[in-house]
Every structure is written in C-alpha cells, then in structure tokens.
C-alpha positions as CSV (number, residue, x, y, z in Angstrom):
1,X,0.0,0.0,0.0
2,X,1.6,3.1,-0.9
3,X,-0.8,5.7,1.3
4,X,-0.9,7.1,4.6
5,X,-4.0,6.6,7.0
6,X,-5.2,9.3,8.8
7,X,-7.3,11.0,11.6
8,X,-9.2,13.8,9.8
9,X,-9.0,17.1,11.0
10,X,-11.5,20.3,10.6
11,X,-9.3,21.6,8.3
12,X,-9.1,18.2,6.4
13,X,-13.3,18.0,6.0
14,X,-13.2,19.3,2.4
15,X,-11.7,15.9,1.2
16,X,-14.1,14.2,3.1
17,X,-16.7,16.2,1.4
18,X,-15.6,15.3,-2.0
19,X,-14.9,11.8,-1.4
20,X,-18.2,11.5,0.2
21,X,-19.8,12.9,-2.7
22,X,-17.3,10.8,-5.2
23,X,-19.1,8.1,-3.0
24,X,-22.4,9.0,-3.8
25,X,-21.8,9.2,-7.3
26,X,-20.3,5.8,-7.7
27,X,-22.4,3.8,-5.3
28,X,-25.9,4.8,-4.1
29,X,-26.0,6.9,-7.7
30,X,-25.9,3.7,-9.4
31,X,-28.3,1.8,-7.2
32,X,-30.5,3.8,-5.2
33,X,-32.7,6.3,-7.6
34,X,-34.3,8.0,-4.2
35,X,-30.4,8.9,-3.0
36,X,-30.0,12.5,-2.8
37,X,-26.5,13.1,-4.9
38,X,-26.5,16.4,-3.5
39,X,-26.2,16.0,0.3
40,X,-22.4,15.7,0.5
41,X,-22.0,19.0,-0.9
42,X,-25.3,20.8,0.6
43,X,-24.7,19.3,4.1
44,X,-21.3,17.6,4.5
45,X,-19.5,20.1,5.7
46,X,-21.1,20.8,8.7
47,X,-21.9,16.6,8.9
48,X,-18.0,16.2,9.0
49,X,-17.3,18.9,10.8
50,X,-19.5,17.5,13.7
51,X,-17.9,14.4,13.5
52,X,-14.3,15.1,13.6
53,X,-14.9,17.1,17.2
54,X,-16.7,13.7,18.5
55,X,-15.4,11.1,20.6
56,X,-17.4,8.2,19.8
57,X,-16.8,8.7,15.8
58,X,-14.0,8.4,13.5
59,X,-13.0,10.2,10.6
60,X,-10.0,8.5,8.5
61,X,-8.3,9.7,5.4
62,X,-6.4,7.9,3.1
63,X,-3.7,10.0,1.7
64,X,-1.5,9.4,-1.6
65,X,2.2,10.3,-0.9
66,X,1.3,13.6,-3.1
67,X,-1.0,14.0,0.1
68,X,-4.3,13.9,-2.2
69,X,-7.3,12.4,-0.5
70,X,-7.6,8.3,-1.6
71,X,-10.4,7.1,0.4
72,X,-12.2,7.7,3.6
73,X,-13.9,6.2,6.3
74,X,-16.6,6.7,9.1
75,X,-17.1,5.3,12.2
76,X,-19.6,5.6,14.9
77,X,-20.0,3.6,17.7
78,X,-23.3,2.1,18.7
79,X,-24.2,2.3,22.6
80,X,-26.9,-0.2,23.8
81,X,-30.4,-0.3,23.8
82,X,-33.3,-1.7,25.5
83,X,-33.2,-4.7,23.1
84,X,-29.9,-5.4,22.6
85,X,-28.1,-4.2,25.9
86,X,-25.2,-6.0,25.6
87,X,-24.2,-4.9,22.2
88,X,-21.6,-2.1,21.4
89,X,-21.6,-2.2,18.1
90,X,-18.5,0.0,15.6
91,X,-20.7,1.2,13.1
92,X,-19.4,1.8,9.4
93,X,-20.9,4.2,7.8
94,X,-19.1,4.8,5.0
95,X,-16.1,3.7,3.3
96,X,-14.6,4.6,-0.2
97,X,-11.4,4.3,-2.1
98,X,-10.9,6.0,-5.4
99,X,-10.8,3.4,-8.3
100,X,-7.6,4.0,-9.2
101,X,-6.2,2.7,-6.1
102,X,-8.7,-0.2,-5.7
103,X,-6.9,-3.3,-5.0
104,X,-3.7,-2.2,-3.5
105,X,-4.4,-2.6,0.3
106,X,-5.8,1.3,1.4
107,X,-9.5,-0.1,2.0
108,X,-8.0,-3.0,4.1
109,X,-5.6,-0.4,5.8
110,X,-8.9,1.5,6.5
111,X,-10.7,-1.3,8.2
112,X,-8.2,-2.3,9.9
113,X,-7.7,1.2,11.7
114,X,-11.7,1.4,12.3
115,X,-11.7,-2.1,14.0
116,X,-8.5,-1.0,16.7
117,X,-10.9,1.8,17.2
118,X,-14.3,0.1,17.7
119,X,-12.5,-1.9,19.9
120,X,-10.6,0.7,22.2
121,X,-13.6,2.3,22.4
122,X,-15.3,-0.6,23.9
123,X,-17.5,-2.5,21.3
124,X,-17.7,-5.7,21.0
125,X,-19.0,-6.4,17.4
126,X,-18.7,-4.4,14.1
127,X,-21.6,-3.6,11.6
128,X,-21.9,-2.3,8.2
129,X,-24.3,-1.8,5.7
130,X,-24.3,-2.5,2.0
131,X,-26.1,-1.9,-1.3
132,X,-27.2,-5.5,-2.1
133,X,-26.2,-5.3,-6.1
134,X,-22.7,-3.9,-4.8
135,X,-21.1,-7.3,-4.8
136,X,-17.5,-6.2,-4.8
137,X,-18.2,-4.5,-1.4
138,X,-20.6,-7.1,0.0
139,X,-17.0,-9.6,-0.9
140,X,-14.5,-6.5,0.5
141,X,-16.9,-6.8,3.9
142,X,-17.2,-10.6,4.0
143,X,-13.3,-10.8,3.8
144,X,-12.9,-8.6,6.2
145,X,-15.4,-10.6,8.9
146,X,-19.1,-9.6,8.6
147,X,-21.0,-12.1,7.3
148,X,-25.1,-11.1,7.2
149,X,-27.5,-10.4,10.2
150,X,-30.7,-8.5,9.1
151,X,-32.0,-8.1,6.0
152,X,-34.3,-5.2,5.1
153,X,-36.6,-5.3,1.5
154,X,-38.1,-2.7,-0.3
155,X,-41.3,-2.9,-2.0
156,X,-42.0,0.2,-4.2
157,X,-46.2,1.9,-3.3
C-alpha cells in the first residue's frame, strides 16, 4: 500500500466532502434512484465537521504520498439499547477508495484502523451496511469478517 491513514481534522473536511460525494456518485447513484447526490456538498461540511470534534466517531483519510485524498472512512460507535443491551456495536458508515487505487491494500488499511478503534472504544462487534447489487463491497466486507444479520426489503407503493 503506498498511502498514509489518517485522523481527519477540521481543516481536512473538504476531502471528506468530495470523497463523500465521489461516493455518492459511484455507489448509491448507481443503485438507489431516491439517493439524494446532492447532500455531501449541501450538508457535508457541517456533517464532517461535527464528527471530527466527537469522541465516539472516526474520521479517516487515506492520503496518496502527493498527500491527495484516496479514500475515507466513518465510524460511529453504537451504545446499547433496550433490546440489545449488551451490544456495542463500531458502526461503518461509509467507506470509499478511489478506483484508481482499488486493489492495493488502502480499503484493508482502513478497516483495519476502524476495528483498533471500535475496539478501544469498547464494542464488542462491528456492523456495516451495504447496497445489495454492490457485490465487490458485500465480498470487501465478508473478507474482512461480517457475514449477514438483518435483511431489510423494499417494496415500491
């Protein structure tokens, strides 16, 4: 792998922004007609900005040695509930590597980093969520540990 992982900063949130909305794009713009394509750059800013100051979420960046944004990752971390109260779940929000750099280890590097996090931070089990036709991420995830839980269909009205 030939990138640097990092904590994002405030003054790093504009490459979340556009890799968030790169994200969009390439993902939920190819399989989710109701997605909003225009969120990351409408409310991003202030979304990331919130979540860099928080402790129980994570903002990575994967950086190119030219120091150009790669891929990202989000984090949050899942307290208990009522139904589930022993559950402390890393929750991963959102994940994306550019496609030029697919392949070479920065997703894995990524992951990695998120589940050392989850895990100082006291969870004890990791979810993510998936577009069901993305079967390059749904194999990324499985490789990586998850394997399926719920399942939630959509019937269009």
């Amino acid at each position: 792998m030939n990138a640097a992982v990092v904590r994002a900063t405030p003054e790093s949130v504009p490459q979340l922004v556009a890799s968030a909305t790169a994200l969009f794009a390439e993902d939920g713009g190819q399989r989710d007609p109701q997605l909003d394509l225009g969120w990351p750059r409408r409310e991003g800013t202030a979304y990331f900005t919130e979540l860099v100051r928080r402790n129980d979420s994570l903002c990575l960046l994967a950086l190119s040695p030219a120091n150009s944004a790669i891929g990202h990752l989000i984090g949050r971390i899942r307290r208990p509930d009522p139904l589930r109260p022993s559950a402390v779940a890393g929750v991963l929000e959102s994940l994306r590597v550019d496609p030029a750099h697919h392949e070479t280890g920065v997703a894995t590097a990524l992951t990695e980093e998120f589940f050392a996090w989850a895990r100082e931070c006291g969870a004890n089990q990791a979810s993510v969520t998936a577009y069901a036709a993305n079967e390059s991420a749904i194999s990324f995830y499985r490789g990586r540990g998850f394997s399926p839980f719920e399942l939630t269909l959509h019937a269009p009205l």
